[in-house]
Residue, then its C-alpha position, 0 to 999 in steps of 0.5 A: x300327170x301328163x301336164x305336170x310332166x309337160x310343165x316341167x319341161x317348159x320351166x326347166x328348159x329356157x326358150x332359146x328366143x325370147x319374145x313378147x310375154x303378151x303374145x303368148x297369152x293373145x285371146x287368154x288374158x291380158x299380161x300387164x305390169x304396173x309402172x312407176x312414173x320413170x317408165x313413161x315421163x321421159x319416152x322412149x327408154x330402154x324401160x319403156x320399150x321393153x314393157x310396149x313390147x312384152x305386156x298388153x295392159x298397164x296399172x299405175x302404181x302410185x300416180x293416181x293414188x290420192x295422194x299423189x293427185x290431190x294432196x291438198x283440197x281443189x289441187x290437182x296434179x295431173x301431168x303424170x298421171x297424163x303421161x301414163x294414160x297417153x302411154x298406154x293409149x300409144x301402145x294400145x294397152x288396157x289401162x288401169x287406174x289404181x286406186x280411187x279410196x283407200x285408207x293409205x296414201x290418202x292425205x288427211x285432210x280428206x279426213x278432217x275438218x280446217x281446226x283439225x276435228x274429224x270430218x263428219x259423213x257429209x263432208x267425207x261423202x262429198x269429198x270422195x265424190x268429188x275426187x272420183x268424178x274428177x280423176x274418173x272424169x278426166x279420163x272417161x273413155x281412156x281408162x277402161x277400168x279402175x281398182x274403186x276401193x282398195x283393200x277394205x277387209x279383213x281376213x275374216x271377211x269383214x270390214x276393217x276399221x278405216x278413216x273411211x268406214x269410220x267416218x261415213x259406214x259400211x257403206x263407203x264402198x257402194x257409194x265409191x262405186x256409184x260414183x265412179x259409175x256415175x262419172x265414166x258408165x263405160x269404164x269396168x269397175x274393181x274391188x282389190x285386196x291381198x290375202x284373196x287366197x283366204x276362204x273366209x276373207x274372199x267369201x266375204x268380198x263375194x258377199x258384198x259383189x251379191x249385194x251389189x248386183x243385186x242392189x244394180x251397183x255396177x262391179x266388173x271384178x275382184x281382184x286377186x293382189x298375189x304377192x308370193x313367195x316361192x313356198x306359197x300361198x298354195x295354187x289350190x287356194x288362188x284357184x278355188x277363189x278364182x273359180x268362186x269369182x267366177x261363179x259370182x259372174x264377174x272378172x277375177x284379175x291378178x292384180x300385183x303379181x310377184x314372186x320373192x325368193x327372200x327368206x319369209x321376213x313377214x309377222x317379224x314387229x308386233x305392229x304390222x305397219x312398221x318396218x322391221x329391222x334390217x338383218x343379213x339373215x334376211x337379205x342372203x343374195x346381196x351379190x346375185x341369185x343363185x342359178x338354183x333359186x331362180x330355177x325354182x322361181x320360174x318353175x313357181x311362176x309357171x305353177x301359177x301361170x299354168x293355173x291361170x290357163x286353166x281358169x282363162x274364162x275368169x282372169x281377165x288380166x294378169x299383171x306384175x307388179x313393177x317390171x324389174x327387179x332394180x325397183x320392186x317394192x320387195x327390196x324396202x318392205x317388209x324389211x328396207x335395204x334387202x335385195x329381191x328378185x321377184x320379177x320377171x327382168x332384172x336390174x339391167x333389164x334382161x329376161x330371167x329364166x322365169x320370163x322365158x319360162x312363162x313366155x315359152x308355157x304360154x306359146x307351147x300351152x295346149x291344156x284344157x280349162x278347168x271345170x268348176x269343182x262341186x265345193x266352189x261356193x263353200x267356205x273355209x279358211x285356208x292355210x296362209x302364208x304369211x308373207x302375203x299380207x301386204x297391205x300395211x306399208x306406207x307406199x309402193x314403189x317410189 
């Protein structure tokens, strides 16, 4: 009860001075944000600056996806994803490369043959490896760690249907992760997904992390992607899975953190890779966030910071995604041309109530860690919040 009544206290009341959020997390967890490519094109900027000064570790949100580095086969395009390794090495960040295989923003012809028939194993075996050896390779020593696979299972906690599973098996997977070890032994190697507050889907990803330890297929970590609204997923839930994570003996990182304080527009189309209709309903806060509702944003971010403390043994990292609100993904997906604030700057830059507030949580932090609970290897299915599904759209951020 006591730390509840010291949370509140910290998320209601703003620190007078704002300063640098990874420094309030030094020797917790790494505070990181995922970048788009105007952050560090064109350096210095105001952007720029302000992400060097307030977060420790950068991801690259679309750069190094497949499609953005090889489009066509034996084309490779490099230069943004140079500028962002070359930034983060400036400033001395933990660099993340994301992602490696996925069944989105992946060109077809990973997929296919030259007249257009389906690629077969093979073919598709060889093609991802060479992709990986030459992305991971490029940048061996200066990536620490890379997001392999991306988003592969169900909330079931099986394998869903992919381009990539369908074409070679069940086995995709290991074999992108024996490859990316192959080209950088040094580099941590990830799983990410959404929905990871799911028992059921996170006991099946940490079936497949037993395997391959077992199997001695390198994996560092899991990855937590953590797209939230102010009404949930439940705390509860992220955190026995993070606690699972950790009784597996690897890294639990949040990958894509953020917070919409938009009206749940989730479930809205029959079919979850299409947009859904724009409707004001859906869009309130056209002309600014209501001082209440961001009050609220921050004392939701806090609930989950507070809860990454006490599990600072297993996160490695926590990082947002996208820096300000004037770029979230969340203004055109699942519904284009609302306007959200999920993030901890707004449009013009400036801190909001919920960066002070998490700021301040971590500097004035003196709570203790939590133990494992008893039940943290049993399964079940937790209540979802529906608005966390995120993986079908056609691209994040720009």
């Amino acid at each position: 009860m006591k730390t509840n009544i010291a949370l509140s206290v910290i998320c209601l009341a703003a620190a007078s001075a704002f300063g640098g959020i990874k420094d309030a997390y030094t020797g917790r967890f790494h505070v990181g944000a995922a970048l788009g490519k105007w952050v560090y094109e064109q350096t210095p900027n105001a952007e720029s600056d302000l992400v060097a000064a307030n977060f420790s570790s950068i991801t690259a949100e679309n750069e190094m996806k497949p499609e953005r580095v090889q489009p066509r086969e034996g084309e490779f395009h490099w230069d943004s994803a140079d500028k962002f390794v070359a930034f983060g090495e400036r400033h001395g960040m933990k660099i993340i490369g994301h992602c490696l295989v996925w069944h989105y923003q992946t060109p077809d012809w990973f997929f296919k043959n030259a007249d257009g028939s389906k690629a077969d194993r093979e073919t598709l075996i060889a093609r991802m490896r060479t992709h990986i050896h030459a992305v991971v390779g490029r940048y061996k020593g200066r990536v620490h760690g890379w997001d392999v696979v991306n988003e592969a299972f169900d909330d079931a906690g099986a394998l869903h249907p992919s381009p990539w599973r369908d074409g070679i098996g069940d086995d995709f997977i290991e074999l992108a992760f024996r490859f990316a070890h192959e080209a950088d032994p040094n580099a941590e190697l990830y799983y990410n997904d959404f929905n990871m507050f799911n028992q059921s889907k996170i006991a099946g990803v940490l079936r497949m992390v037993r395997e391959f330890r077992a199997k001695g297929v390198r994996i560092d970590g899991v990855g937590l992607q953590s797209h939230n609204g102010l009404g949930g997923p439940a705390v509860a839930d992220y955190e026995r899975s993070i606690q699972r994570i950790g009784a597996e003996g690897v890294k639990a990182m949040v990958t894509e953190l953020d917070v919409s304080v938009l009206p749940n527009a989730w479930g809205l189309t029959a079919d979850p890779t299409k947009l859904h209709d724009y409707e004001e309903k859906y869009n309130p806060y056209t002309k600014g966030c209501p001082a209440d509702v961001l009050e609220a944003q921050a004392k939701r971010y806090c609930e989950l910071f507070e809860m990454y403390l006490r599990n600072s043994d297993i996160i490695d990292r926590v990082t947002l995604w996208g820096v300000n609100d004037a770029t979230t993904w969340f203004n055109d997906y699942p519904v284009p041309g609302r306007t959200d604030y999920p993030l901890f700057f707004d449009k013009d830059l400036k801190a909001k109530p919920c960066a002070e507030a998490v700021e301040k949580l971590g500097r004035e932090w003196k709570g203790e860690k939590t133990a494992l609970k008893p039940d943290v290897l049993t399964t079940g299915t937790a209540g979802g919040f529906i608005g966390a599904t995120v993986g079908m759209y056609a691209t994040r951020g720009r």
